[in-house]
N, C-alpha and C positions, 0 to 999 in steps of 0.2 A: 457549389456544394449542395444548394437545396434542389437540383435538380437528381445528384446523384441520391440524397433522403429521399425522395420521391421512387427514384426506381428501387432504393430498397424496401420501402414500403411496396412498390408493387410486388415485387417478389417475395413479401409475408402474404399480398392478397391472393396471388395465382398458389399458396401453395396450402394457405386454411381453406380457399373454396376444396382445391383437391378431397381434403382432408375433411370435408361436409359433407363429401358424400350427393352434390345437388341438393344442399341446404338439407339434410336429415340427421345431421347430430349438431343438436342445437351449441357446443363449447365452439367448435370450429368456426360455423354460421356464426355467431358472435364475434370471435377473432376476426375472421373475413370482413364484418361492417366495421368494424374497426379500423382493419388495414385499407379497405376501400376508403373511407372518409379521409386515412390521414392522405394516400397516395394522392387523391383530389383535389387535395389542401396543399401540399409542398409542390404538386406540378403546376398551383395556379400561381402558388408564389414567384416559383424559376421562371413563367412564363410573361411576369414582369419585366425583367431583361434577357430575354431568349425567345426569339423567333417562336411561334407557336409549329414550324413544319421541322425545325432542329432538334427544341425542347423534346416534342413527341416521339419525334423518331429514336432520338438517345436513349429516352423513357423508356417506350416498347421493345428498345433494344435489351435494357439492364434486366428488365424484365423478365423477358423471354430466354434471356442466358441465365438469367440466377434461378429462375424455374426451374431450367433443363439441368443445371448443373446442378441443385440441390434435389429434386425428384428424385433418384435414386439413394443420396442420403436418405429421406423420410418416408418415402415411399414405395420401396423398392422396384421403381421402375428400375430400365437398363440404360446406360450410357456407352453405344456403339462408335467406332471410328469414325464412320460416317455422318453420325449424330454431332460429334467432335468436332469433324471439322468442317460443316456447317455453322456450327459456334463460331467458328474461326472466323467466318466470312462475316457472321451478325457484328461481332467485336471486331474487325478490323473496318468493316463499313460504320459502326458507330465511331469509331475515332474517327477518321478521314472526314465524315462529316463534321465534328465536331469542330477538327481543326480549319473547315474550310468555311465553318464560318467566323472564325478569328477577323475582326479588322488590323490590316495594317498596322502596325505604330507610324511609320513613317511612308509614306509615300511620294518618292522622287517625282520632281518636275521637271519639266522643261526651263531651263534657266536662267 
């Protein structure tokens, strides 16, 4: 859970920097240090119990997809099919990763 807190806060960070302009409207730039501190804060937390190469990647994943997918909400960027389903591939490789670092519950022996 505090990992996926974490990539929502990245994705308030990648979407107030937008929104600054490269730091020139100082409301935005304020949200951004914001969203940047909390996203550094809940990924150090999840990185507690979660691999630092899992956590990250899930991170930059939630990321990267709630950017692109809100981007055109606020920003009026475009969201093409192609753009789409690339998304596709970010989010189905963040699960598969996720689940393949699951341990076992049970693992058979030899008996």
């Amino acid at each position: 859970m505090t990992l996926l807190l974490a990539g929502a806060f990245e994705v308030g960070y990648a979407l107030s920097v937008g929104g600054s302009h490269g730091f020139t409207v100082l409301r935005w730039s304020a949200v951004a240090v914001v969203f940047f501190l909390l996203t550094l804060w809940a990924l150090s937390l999840a990185l507690r119990t979660i691999e630092v190469s899992i956590g990250y990647a899930v991170w930059a994943g939630i990321g990267a997809v709630g950017a692109a997918l809100l981007g055109p909400v606020f920003f009026n960027e475009t969201l093409t099919l192609a753009k789409a389903g690339w998304l596709a591939v970010i989010i189905t490789g963040v699960i598969t990763l996720k689940l393949a670092d699951r341990t076992p519950s049970h693992v058979p022996t030899d008996g």
